[in-house]
C-alpha positions in Angstrom: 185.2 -53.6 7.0 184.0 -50.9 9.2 182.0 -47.6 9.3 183.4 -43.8 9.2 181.2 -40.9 9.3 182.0 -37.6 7.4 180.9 -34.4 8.0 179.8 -32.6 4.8 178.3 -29.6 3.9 174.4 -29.7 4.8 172.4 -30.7 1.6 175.3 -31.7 -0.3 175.5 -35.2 1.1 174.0 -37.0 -2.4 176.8 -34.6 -4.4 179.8 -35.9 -2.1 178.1 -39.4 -2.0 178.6 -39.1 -6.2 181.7 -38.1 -5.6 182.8 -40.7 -3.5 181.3 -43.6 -6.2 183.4 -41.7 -8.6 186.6 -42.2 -6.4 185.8 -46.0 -4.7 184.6 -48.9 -6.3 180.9 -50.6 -4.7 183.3 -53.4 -3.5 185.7 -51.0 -2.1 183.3 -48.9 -0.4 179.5 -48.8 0.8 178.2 -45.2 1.0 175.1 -44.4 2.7 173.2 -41.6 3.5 170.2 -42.9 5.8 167.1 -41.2 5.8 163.5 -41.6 6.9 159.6 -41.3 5.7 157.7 -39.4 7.4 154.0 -37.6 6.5 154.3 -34.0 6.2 151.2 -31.2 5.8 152.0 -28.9 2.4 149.1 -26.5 1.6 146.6 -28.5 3.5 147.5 -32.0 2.0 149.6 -35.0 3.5 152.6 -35.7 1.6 155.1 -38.6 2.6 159.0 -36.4 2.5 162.1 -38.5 2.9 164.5 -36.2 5.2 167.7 -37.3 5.8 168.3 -38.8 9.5 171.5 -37.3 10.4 171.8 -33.7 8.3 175.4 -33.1 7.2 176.5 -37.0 7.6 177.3 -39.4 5.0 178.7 -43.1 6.4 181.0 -45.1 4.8 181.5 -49.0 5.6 185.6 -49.4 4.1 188.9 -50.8 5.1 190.4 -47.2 5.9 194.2 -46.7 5.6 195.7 -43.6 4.8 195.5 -43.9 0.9 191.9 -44.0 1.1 192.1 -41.1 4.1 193.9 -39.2 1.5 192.3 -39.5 -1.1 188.5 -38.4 0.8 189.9 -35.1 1.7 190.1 -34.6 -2.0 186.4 -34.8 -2.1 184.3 -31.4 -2.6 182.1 -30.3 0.2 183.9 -32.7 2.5 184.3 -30.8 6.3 185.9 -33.3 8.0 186.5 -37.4 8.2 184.8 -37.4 12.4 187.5 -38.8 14.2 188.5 -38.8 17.9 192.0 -38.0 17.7 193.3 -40.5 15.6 192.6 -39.4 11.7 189.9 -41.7 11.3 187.8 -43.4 13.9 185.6 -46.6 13.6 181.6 -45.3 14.4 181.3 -48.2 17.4 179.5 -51.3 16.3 176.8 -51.2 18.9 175.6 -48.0 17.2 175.5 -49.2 14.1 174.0 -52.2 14.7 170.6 -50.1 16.1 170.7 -48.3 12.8 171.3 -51.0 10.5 167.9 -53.0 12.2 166.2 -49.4 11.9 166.8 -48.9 8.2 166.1 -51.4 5.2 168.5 -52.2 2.3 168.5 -48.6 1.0 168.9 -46.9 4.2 165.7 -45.3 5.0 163.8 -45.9 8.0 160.2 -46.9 7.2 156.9 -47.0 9.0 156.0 -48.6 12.1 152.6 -49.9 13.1 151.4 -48.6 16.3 148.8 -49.2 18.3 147.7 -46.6 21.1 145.7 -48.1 24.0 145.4 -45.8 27.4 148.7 -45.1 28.4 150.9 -48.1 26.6 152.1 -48.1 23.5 152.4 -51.8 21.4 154.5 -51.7 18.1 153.1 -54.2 15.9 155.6 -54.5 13.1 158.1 -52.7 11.4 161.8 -51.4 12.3 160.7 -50.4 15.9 159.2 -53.9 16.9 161.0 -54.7 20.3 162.8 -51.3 20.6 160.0 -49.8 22.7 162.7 -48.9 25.1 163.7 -46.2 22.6 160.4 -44.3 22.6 160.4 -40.4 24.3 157.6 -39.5 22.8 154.7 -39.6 20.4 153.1 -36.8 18.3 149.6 -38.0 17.5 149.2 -35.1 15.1 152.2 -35.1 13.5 152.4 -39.4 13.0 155.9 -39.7 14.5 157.7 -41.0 17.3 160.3 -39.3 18.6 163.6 -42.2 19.7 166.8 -41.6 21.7 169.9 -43.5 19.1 173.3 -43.3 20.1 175.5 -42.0 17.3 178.9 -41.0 17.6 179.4 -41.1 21.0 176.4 -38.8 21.5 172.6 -39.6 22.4 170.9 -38.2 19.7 166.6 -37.8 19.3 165.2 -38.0 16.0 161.4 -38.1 14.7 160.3 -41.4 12.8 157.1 -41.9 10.9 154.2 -44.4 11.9 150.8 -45.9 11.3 148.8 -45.0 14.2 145.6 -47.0 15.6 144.0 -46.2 18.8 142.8 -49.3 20.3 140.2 -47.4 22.7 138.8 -46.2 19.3 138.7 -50.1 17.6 135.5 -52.8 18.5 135.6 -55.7 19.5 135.8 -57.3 16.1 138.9 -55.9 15.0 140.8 -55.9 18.3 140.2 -60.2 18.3 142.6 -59.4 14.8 144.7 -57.2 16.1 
């Protein structure tokens, strides 16, 4: 099986995903919609949000032929199946790969455990551990990191949550742990 991206129409990606479990089986078709947690300030308070990675995008992983083609475009709120001149076209595995180890079994991206010393930054655990390569740039305020993925054919950057710990700001004690 491989993955297809459809556009949709922007906050109706859970209705066509319902949709499409209406039309395909769970062995016939995987539908995801990945999204990612993230700390957000609402009237003064820090709230985690789940906000969906890719707006308007919901990925299928399916044997597509032109029965299942077909029967998609019946779908409401359904744009377009992405393709690159063909009618359908496979999202490449190399992208998907760096999203599958960035998301967990449901699809969302969770935190990561930073630690901030002078000018390096050392991911500790969680979906970013060895993909430090990926980092732009981090937002102390905010909590996030913002990473350069690849997805469909285009380099996209996208703001991911973490647990941030300054090292300059840690004694001696707890640096021999960390």
């Amino acid at each position: 099986m491989d993955w297809y991206s459809l556009f949709v129409t922007t906050e109706k990606e859970e209705y066509v995903s319902k949709w499409l479990k209406f039309y395909f089986s769970d062995q016939e078709m995987l539908v995801l919609i990945p999204k990612r947690k993230l700390i957000e300030r609402r009237q003064g308070k820090r709230q985690l949000v789940l906000k969906k990675l890719f707006p308007g995008y919901v990925l299928l992983k399916t044997e597509m032929d032109f029965k299942k083609y077909y029967t998609l475009k019946k779908v409401p709120h359904l744009i377009k199946i992405v393709h690159s001149g063909e009618y359908f076209t496979k999202i490449p595995e190399r992208e998907m790969s760096l999203l599958i180890q960035l998301m967990d079994q449901k699809g969302i991206v969770d935190f990561s455990k930073v630690y901030l010393t002078d000018s390096k930054i050392v991911i500790k655990s969680g979906p970013l551990v060895g993909m430090e390569g990926l980092i732009k740039a981090v937002d102390r305020r905010k909590m996030r990191i913002k990473i350069i993925v690849h997805f469909m054919g285009l380099a996209r950057e996208i703001d991911v949550g973490i647990e941030m710990f300054d090292l300059n700001s840690v004694n001696d004690v707890e640096r021999s742990i960390i």
